[in-house]
C-alpha positions as CSV (number, residue, x, y, z in Angstrom):
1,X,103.8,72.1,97.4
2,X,106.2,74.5,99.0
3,X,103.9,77.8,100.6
4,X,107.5,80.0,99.5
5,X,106.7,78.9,96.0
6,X,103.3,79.7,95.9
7,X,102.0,81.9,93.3
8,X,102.9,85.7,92.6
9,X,99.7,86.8,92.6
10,X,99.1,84.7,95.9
11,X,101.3,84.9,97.9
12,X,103.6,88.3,98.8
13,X,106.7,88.4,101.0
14,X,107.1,91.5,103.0
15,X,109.7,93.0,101.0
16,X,107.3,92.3,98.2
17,X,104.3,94.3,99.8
18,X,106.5,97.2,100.4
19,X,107.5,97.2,96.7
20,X,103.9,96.7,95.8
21,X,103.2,100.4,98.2
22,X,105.9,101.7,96.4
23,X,104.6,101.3,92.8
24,X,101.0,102.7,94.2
25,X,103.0,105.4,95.4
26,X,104.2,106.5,91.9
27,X,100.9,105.4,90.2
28,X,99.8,108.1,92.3
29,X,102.2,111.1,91.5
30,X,100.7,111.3,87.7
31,X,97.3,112.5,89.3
32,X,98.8,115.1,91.7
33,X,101.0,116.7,89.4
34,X,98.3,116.7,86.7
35,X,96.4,118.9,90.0
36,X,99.4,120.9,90.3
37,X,99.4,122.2,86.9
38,X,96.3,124.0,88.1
39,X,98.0,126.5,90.2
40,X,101.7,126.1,88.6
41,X,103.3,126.4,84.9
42,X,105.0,123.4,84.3
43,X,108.3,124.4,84.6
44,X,108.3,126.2,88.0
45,X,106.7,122.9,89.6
46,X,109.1,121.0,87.7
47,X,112.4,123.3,89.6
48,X,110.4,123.3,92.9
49,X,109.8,119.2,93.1
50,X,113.5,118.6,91.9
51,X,114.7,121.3,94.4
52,X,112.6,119.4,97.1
53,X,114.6,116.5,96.2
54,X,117.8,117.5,96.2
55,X,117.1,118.7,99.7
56,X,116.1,115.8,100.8
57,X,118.8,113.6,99.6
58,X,121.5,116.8,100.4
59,X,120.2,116.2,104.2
60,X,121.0,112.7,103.5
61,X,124.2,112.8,102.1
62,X,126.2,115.4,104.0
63,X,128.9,113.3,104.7
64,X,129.6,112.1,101.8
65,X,128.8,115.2,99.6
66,X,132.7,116.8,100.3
67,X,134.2,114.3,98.5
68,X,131.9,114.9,95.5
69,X,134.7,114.5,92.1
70,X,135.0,116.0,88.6
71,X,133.6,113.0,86.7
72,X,130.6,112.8,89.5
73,X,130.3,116.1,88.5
74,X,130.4,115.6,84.9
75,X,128.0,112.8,85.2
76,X,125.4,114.6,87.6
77,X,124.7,117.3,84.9
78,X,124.3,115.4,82.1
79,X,121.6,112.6,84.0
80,X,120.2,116.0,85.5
81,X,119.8,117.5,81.9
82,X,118.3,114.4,81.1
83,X,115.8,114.4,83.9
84,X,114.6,118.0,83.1
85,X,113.8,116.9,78.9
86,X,111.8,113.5,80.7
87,X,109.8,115.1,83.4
88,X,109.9,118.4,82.0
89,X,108.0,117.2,79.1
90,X,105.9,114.7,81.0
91,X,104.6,117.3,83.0
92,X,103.6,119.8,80.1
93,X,102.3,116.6,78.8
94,X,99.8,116.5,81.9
95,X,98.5,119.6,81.0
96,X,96.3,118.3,78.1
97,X,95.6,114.7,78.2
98,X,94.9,112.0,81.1
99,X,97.2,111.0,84.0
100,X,96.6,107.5,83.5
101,X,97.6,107.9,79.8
102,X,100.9,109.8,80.8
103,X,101.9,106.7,82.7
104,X,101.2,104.4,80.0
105,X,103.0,106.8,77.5
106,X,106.0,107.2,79.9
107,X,106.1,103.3,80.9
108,X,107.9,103.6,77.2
109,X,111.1,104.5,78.3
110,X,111.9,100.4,79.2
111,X,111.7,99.1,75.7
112,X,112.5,102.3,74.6
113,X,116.3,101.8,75.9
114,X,117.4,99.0,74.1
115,X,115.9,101.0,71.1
116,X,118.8,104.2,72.1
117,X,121.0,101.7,72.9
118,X,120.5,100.2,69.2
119,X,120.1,103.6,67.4
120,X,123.2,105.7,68.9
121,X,125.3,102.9,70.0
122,X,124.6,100.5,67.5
123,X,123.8,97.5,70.3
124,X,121.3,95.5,68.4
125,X,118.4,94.6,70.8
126,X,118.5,91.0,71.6
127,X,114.9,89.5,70.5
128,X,112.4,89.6,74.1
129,X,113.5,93.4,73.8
130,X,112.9,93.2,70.2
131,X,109.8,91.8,71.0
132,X,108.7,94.4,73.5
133,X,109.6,97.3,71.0
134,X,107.3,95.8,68.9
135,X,104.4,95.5,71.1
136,X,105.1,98.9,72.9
137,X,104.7,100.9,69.2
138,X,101.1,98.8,68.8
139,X,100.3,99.6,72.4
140,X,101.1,103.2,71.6
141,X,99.4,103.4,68.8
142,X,96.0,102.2,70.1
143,X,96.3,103.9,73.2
144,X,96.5,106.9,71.5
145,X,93.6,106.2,69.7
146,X,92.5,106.6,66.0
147,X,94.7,109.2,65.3
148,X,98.0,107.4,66.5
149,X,96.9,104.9,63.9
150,X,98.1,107.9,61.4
151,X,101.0,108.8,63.9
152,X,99.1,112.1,64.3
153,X,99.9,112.3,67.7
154,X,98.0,115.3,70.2
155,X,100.8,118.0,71.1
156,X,100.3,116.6,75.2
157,X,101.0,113.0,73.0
158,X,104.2,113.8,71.5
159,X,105.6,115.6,74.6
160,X,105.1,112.4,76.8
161,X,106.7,110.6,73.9
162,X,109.7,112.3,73.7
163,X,110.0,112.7,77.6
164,X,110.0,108.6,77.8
165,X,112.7,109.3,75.2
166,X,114.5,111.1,77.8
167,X,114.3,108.6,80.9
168,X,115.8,105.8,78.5
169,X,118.6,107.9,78.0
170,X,118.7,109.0,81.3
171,X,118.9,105.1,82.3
172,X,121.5,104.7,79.2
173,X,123.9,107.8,80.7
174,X,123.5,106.2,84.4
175,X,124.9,102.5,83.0
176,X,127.8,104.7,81.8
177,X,128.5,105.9,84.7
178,X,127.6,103.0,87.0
179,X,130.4,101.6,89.1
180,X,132.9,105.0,88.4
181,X,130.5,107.1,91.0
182,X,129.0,107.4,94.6
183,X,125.1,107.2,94.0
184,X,124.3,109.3,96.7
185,X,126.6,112.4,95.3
186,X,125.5,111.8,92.0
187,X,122.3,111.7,92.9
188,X,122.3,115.3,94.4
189,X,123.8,116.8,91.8
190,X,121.1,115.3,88.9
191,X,118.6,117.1,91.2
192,X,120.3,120.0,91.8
193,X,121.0,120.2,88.0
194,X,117.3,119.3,86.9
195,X,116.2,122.1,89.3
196,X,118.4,124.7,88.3
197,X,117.8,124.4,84.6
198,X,113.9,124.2,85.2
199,X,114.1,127.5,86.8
200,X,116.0,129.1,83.8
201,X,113.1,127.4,81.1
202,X,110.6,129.5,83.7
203,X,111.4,132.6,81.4
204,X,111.7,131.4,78.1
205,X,108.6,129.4,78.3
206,X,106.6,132.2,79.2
207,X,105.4,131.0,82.3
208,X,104.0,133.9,85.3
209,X,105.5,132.7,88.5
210,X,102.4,131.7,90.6
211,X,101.3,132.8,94.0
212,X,101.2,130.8,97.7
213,X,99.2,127.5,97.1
214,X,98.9,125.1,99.5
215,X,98.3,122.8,97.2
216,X,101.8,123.6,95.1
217,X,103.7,123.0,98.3
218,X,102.2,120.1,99.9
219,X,102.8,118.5,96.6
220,X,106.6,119.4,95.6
221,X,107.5,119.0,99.4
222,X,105.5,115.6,99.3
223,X,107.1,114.4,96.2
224,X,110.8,114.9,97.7
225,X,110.0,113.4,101.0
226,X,108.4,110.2,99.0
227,X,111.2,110.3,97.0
228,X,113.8,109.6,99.9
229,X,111.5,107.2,101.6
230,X,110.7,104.8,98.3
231,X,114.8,104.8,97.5
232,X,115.3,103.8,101.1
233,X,112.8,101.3,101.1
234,X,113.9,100.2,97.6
235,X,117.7,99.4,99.2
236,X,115.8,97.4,102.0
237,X,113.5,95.2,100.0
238,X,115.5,94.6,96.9
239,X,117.7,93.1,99.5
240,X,115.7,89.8,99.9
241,X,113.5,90.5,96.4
242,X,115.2,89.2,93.0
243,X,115.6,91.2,90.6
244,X,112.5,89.4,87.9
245,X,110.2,89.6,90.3
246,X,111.0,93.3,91.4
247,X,110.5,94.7,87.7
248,X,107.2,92.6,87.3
249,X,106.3,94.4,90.2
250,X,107.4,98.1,89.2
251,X,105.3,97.3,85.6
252,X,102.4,97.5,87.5
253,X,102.8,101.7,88.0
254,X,101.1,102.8,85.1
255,X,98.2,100.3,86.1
256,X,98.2,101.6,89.3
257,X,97.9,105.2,88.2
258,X,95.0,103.8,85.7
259,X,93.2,102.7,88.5
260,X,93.4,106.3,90.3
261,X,92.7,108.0,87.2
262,X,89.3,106.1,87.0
263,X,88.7,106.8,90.1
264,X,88.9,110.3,89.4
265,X,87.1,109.9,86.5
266,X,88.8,109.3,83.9
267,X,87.8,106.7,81.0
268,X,89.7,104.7,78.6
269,X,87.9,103.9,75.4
270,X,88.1,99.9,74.8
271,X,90.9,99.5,72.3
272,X,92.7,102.0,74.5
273,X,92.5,99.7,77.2
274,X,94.0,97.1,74.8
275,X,96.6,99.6,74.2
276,X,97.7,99.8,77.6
277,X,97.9,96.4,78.8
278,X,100.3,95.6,75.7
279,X,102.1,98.3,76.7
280,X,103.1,96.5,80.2
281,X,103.3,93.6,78.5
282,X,106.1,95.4,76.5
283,X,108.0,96.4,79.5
284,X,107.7,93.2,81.5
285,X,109.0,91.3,78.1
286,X,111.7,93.7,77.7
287,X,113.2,93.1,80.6
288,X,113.7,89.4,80.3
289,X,116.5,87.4,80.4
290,X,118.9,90.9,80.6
291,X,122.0,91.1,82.0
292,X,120.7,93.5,84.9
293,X,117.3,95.1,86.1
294,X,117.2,99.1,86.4
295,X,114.4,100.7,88.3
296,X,113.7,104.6,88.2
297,X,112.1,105.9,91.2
298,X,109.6,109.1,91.0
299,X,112.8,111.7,90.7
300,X,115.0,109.8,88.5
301,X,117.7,108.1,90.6
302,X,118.3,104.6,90.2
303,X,118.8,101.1,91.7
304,X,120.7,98.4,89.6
305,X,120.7,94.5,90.2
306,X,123.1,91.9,88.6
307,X,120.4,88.8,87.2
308,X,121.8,85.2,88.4
């Protein structure tokens, strides 16, 4: 037999690895932003790692940024309102319940998409999405334990919930817009947009604005750097890495930050555990045999592959 065909699990090109560091990347962020709300009201660490972002891809894009059009415009504030509802409420979801759970909870938004796409736009889901919807409303429900069995959902529950909500239509307003706009330009102005508006929730949401922690900056500044790096890497690998084997890969973040929440300490009951793996299941079935593969890094922006 054929070493290139050897098993997934066995046998990982370089490309591969990298995308495999890149998912244990974002496993990771649930965990430090879950620290961060230590020092930080949501919303304030919410403008301040969206504004690190937008640096970062601003520094990036200079050249490109001037020619920046109404409609990329158009399209920048509504993915960047989008972004603020998804990670907004993901991150006042961290305040009360585990990191690993929030990634479980968010890993939603795949099957959830085809779901929008069905609901608003009246695109029925073919049936391996159909499938995953299924599974990733049992997975949620045992994940959230006996008292998702009653849909009485904790408030940290329902604001992860309805964040996932968010991404998918984040990833539904982006496939609007796909092939009319520059990414890059875009891309700065859905981070500009998300950081803006988080500041303005500051207020209204009653937070105090907090004082110098090292621990607030190392994180916001270490989220935008990552950010740029995993989309750069992304364009790389995805290069040489199809498209199938790519989102099998990226269904492995909310495992990844399971396995750092545990290491931190925290514990999933058994059926929870159940929960969770039905969940991945869900996403990896919902992305089969689709017309093309969409991949959200840790601030929002997006890669797209056509499937042969």
């Amino acid at each position: 037999m054929n070493t290139s065909n050897s098993s997934f699990f066995l046998r990982l090109s370089k490309a591969e690895c990298v995308l495999v560091l890149i998912t244990m990347i974002w496993g990771g962020t649930f965990i430090l932003v879950q620290h961060a709300m230590n020092v930080s009201g949501p919303m304030f660490f919410v403008g301040l790692r969206f504004a690190a972002a937008a640096l970062v891809v601003g520094a990036l894009s200079l050249r490109t940024l001037r020619d920046l059009t109404l409609l990329e415009l158009k399209a920048g504030c509504f993915i960047g309102t989008a972004i603020l509802f998804g990670y907004g409420l993901q991150t006042i979801g961290l305040q009360t319940i585990l990191s690993s759970q929030s990634a479980f909870i968010t890993a939603l938004y795949v099957p959830f998409v085809p779901l929008l796409q069905w609901l608003v736009m009246g695109q029925r889901p073919g049936l391996m999405p159909s499938i995953g919807i299924m599974l990733a409303f049992g997975g949620l429900m045992l994940l959230t334990g006996p008292a998702g069995a009653s849909l009485n959902f904790s408030p940290g529950e329902i604001a992860t919930l309805i964040g996932a909500i968010a991404i998918a239509a984040e990833i539904i307003l982006i496939s609007a817009y796909a092939g009319q706009v520059n990414i890059r330009r875009v891309t700065f102005v859905q981070l500009v947009t998300a950081s803006l508006l988080a500041f303005l929730m500051v207020v209204p949401m009653g937070e105090a604005l907090p004082g110098f922690s090292w621990l607030l900056l190392l994180t916001t500044v270490g989220l935008g750097l990552s950010s740029a790096v995993i989309q750069l890497a992304m364009n790389w690998a995805q290069k040489s890495v199809s498209p199938t084997r790519a989102t099998l890969i990226y269904a492995g973040e909310p495992v990844w930050a399971g396995v750092i929440g545990r290491i931190a300490g925290e514990r999933f009951p058994p059926f929870a555990m159940f929960g969770a793996a039905l969940i991945v299941l869900a996403v990896i079935v919902s992305e089969m045999k689709r017309g093309s593969t969409k991949v959200v890094d840790t601030e929002g922006s997006v890669e797209q592959n056509s499937q042969g």
